[in-house]
C-alpha positions, 0 to 999 in steps of 0.5 A: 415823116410829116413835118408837124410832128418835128416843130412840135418836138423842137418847140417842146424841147427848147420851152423844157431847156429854158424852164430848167437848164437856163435856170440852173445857169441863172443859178451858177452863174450867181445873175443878180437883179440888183446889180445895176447894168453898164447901159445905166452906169456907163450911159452915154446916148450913143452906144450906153443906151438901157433899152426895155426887154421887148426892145433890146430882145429885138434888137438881139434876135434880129442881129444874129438871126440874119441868114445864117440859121437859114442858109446853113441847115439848108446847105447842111441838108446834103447829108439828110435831115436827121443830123442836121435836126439833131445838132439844131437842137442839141448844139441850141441848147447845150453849145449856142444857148450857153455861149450866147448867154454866157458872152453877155452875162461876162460883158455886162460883169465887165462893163460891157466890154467885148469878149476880148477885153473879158480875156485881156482880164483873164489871159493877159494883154497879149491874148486880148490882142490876138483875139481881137485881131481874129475876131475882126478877121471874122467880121471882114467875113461877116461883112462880105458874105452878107453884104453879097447876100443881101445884094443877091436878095435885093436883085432876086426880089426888087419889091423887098429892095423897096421895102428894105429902104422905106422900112429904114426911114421909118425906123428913124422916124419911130426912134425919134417918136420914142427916144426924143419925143417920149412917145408911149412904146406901145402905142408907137409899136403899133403904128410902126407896124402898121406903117412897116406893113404900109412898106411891104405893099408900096414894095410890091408896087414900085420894086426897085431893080439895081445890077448886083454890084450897084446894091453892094456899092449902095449897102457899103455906103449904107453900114458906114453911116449905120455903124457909127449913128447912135443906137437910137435912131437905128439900131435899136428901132429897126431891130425892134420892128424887124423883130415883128417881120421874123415873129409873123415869119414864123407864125405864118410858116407855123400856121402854114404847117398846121394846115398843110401838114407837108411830109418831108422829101428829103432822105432822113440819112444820105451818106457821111461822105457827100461829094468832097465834104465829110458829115464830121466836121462840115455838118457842124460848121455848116449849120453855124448859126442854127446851132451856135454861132461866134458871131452872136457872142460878138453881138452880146458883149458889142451891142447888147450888153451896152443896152441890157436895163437889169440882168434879169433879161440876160436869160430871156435875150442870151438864151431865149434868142439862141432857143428861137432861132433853133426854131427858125432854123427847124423850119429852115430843115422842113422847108429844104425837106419839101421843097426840095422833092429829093433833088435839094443838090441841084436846087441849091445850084439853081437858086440858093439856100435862101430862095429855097426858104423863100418857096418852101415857107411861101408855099406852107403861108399860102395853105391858108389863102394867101397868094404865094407870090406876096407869101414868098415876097413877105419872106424874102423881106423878112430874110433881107431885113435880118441880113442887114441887121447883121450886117451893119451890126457887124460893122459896128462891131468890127469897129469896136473891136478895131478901136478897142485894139488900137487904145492905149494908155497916153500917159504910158505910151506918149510916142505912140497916143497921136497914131492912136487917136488917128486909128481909134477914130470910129470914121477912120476904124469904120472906113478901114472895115467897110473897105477891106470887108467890102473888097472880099465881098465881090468875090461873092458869098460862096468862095467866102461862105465855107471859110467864114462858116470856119472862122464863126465857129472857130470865133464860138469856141474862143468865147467858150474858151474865155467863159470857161476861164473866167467863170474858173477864175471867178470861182463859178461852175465853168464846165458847162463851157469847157466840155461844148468849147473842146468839141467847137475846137475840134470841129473848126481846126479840123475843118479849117486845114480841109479849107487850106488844102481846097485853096492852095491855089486861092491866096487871099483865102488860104490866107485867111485860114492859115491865119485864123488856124495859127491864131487860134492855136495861140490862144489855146496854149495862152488859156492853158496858162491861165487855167493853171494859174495858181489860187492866190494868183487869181485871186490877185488877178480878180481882186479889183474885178467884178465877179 
C-alpha cells in the first residue's frame, strides 16, 4: 500500500474525532470558559505559572511525546502494520484522547493537583497513597528507560549531544527575554527559532563525543536541577521551542512522503504469535504512548494543569496533543514499513527502533534535496529533544507526587510533621528519585522497556479508573471512561503476570511487577466501593468540592 494513502486516512480521521467527539466531551463534561484556572488562583511563579495556549500546547506535546509514540509502534511492527495502524487510531481517539483530556480537565476542578489527589477526593486516603505509591513506581521506569535512550542517542549522534546542550542555554535565554524582560512572544519565537536552527548547525560542526555511561552521570546531574528551577526559565521555554523541532519533524516527513510516495515493505499481518510474544496483549502495551499513555495523565494533572490560562484550551492541549502524536506515531509505522524492506526483526537487533525512525524519515526529507546525513541528523535532534523533555518532566513529577505523599497535616500528626517536612523537601524528593531512577537505568532500556510499557499502561487504566469515579460521582456522563479503563485493565495484568514468569530469575524486575499487578488489584476493589457509594453519601462527599 503506498504510505500516503495511510497518513491522509489517519489525519482525516483524528480532524472528524476532534471536530465531533472532542466536543461532545466538551459537552458532557460541562468545560466552563469562565471558570478561573488554579494557574491564576493558586500562582505562585514557580509551578502556578498560566501559560498562553501556543506555549503550554508546547510544552505538553513535547512532554509526552518523547520516544514513546516512536519506539513502541515500531517494536510493535513484528506482528504487521495493520494492527498496529488500528490501534494508533482507535486507542488516539476513543482510550489516549479521552484520558488525556480527561486527567487534565479533573485536575484543573482540583486545583491541580495530580490524579492521586483526584482519588484521595473520591476513594479515600488509603486509595490516594496506593496510587501514589505506583505512579512513582512508574516513573522510576520512566527515569531509567529515557535516561538510557537519550544516553544512547547522544553516543549514536555527537552533532545532536551539541545541539541538545546549546538548545538548553538557549531556552533560558528565551524565558528570561519572555517572562522578565516582557518580551513580545511572537518576536522572541522567531529568533528562538532562528537561533535553535543557529544550534543545529554548530552541532553538526563541533559533536560532542562522550561513552554511554558518562551521558547517563551528566543528564542524572541535569533533571536534578531541571526538575526543581521554576517552570519559566526551562520548562515552559524549551517545550515551547522543542514544539517547533517536532512540527518541522513532521512537515518534513509529511512533505518527504508526497514526493516520494514509499510503498510500505513490511507484511500488513505477520502472526498472532511472533517469537514468545502474543499480539494480545503485548500489541497493546507496546504501542503505549502511540495510542494511550499513563504517563500523559501524570503530565496533565503535574504540570499542565498548574499552567492552563482558561479551560477553553483543555480540549486543544488534553485531546488535540494525544491527536498529534497519533500522527507521529503513523509515521513511526510508515517509516518501520519502508525502511525495514521486511527484515524490521533484525534491523531492530542491529540499531534500535529510534535509529530505524531516524533512517526511514531522513530518507523521505531527503526526496526533496536535502542531504540524508543532515536529514537524519535533524531527526535524531528532534527525537533526543523530546526524550529530555519527558524525561526531567518526569522527574519533576515524581517529585510532586513523592512530596504529595509524605504531607501531613502537623496540627494532626505533630510527632511525625519533622520526618515530613525532611521527606517533603523538593531536594531530598528530588534526589531520592534521580537516584533510585538512575540505578535501574544502567541495566539499559531494554530489561526495563517491556516492564515500564506494563507499569504505563497499567498507570492509563488507573487514571480511566479515577475519571470514571469522579466524573459518576460528580453527576456526569462517565462511560466514556469506564468502557476504555476495562479494556486497559484487561491488557496490563495479563501482560504483567507474562512479565513475572519471563523474570523469575530477574529480582529487582519481578519486583517491580509483582508490586505493580498487586497495587493495582487494590485499587480495583477500593473504586469498586467508591462506585457503590450510595446518592446521598456522594453528595456528602462532594458537597465542599469543585464539580
Amino acid at each position: 500500500m503506498n504510505s500516503l494513502f495511510l497518513i491522509t486516512i489517519s489525519i482525516v480521521a483524528f480532524l472528524i474525532a476532534y471536530a465531533t467527539y472532542g466536543s461532545w466531551l466538551e459537552k458532557k463534561w460541562g468545560i466552563d470558559v469562565t471558570k478561573t484556572t488554579p494557574a491564576h488562583t493558586m500562582e505562585d511563579g514557580v509551578d502556578y505559572v498560566p501559560a498562553k495556549a501556543p506555549v503550554l500546547l508546547g510544552h505538553h506535546f513535547s512532554s509526552i511525546a518523547g520516544a514513546g509514540p516512536i519506539v513502541g509502534p515500531i517494536a510493535a511492527a513484528v506482528f504487521g502494520w495493520i494492527p498496529v495502524f488500528l490501534w494508533i487510531i482507535i486507542g488516539s481517539i476513543f482510550f489516549g484522547g479521552v484520558h488525556d483530556m480527561g486527567a487534565l480537565f479533573g485536575s484543573v476542578r482540583h486545583e491541580g493537583k495530580s490524579i492521586g489527589e483526584v482519588i484521595g477526593d473520591t476513594m479515600g486516603s488509603k486509595g490516594k497513597k496506593l496510587f501514589a505509591v505506583f505512579a512513582w513506581l512508574t516513573l522510576l521506569l520512566v527515569v531509567a528507560a529515557f535516561t538510557n535512550i537519550v544516553a544512547a542517542a547522544f553516543v549514536s549522534t555527537p552533532e545532536a549531544a551539541t545541539s541538545s546542550l546549546l538548545f538548553i542555554i538557549l531556552a533560558i535565554g528565551f524565558g528570561f527575554a519572555v517572562y522578565r524582560r516582557g518580551m513580545n512572544l511572537g518576536i522572541s519565537t522567531v529568533v528562538g527559532v532562528a537561533l535553535l536552527v543557529l544550534a543545529i548547525w554548530l552541532g553538526v560542526l563541533f559533536p560532542i563525543s562522550l561513552s554511554i555511561k558518562t551521558w547517563m552521570v551528566i543528564l542524572l546531574g541535569y533533571i536534578f536541577v531541571a526538575s526543581i528551577t521554576p517552570v519559566w526559565i526551562l520548562l515552559q521555554p524549551r517545550d515551547y521551542l522543542n514544539s517547533f523541532i517536532l512540527y518541522a519533524m513532521l512537515a518534513g516527513g509529511l512533505l518527504g512522503l508526497l514526493f516520494m510516495r514509499p510503498t510500505l515493505q513490511l507484511p500488513a499481518v505477520t502472526s498472532f504469535k511472533v517469537g514468545t510474544s502474543y499480539m494480545f496483549p503485548i500489541l497493546f502495551v507496546t504501542v503505549a504512548c502511540g495510542a494511550i499513555s499513563g504517563f500523559h495523565s501524570l503530565v496533565a494533572s503535574g504540570t499542565t494543569s498548574k499552567q492552563l490560562d482558561s479551560e477553553k484550551d483543555v480540549k486543544l492541549i488534553g485531546y488535540g496533543s494525544m491527536l498529534i502524536e497519533g500522527v507521529l506515531a503513523v509515521l513511526a509505522i510508515i517509516s518501520a514499513a519502508y525502511v525495514s524492506q521486511g527484515k524490521l526483526t533484525e534491523l531492530l537487533g542491529a540499531g534500535g527502533a529510534l535509529n530505524v525512525f531516524s533512517d526511514g524519515l531522513g530518507t523521505f526529507i531527503s526526496s526533496m534535496g536535502i542531504s540524508f546525513i543532515v536529514a537524519k541528523n535533524f531527526v535524531t535532534l528532534a527525537i533526543s529533544a523530546f526524550a529530555l523533555t519527558s524525561l526531567d518532566t518526569a522527574t519533576r513529577l515524581a517529585r510532586f507526587i513523592f512530596q504529595e505523599f509524605f504531607d501531613v497535616d502537623a496540627e494532626k500528626n505533630p510527632n511525625a510533621a519533622n520526618f515530613a517536612n525532611f521527606m517533603t523537601n523538593k531536594y531530598v524528593a528530588t534526589l531520592i528519585t534521580v537516584v533510585l531512577g538512575g540505578a535501574l537505568a544502567f541495566k539499559g532500556w531494554r530489561a526495563v522497556w517491556p516492564l515500564f510499557g506494563s507499569a504505563n499502561q497499567l498507570l492509563a487504566a488507573l487514571a480511566l479508573l479515577s475519571l470514571a469515579v469522579w466524573l459518576k460521582q460528580s453527576g456526569r456522563e462517565y462511560r466514556m471512561a469506564l468502557y476504555p479503563m476495562v479494556f486497559m485493565f484487561s491488557v496490563t495484568l495479563v501482560a504483567l503476570v507474562l512479565l513475572m514468569v519471563a523474570n523469575i530469575s530477574n529480582p529487582v524486575l519481578l519486583f517491580f511487577a509483582v508490586v505493580l499487578f498487586v497495587l493495582a488489584i487494590v485499587l480495583i476493589l477500593e473504586a469498586q466501593k467508591a462506585f457503590k457509594l450510595s446518592p446521598e453519601k456522594i453528595n456528602e462527599n462532594t458537597s465542599n468540592k469543585v464539580n
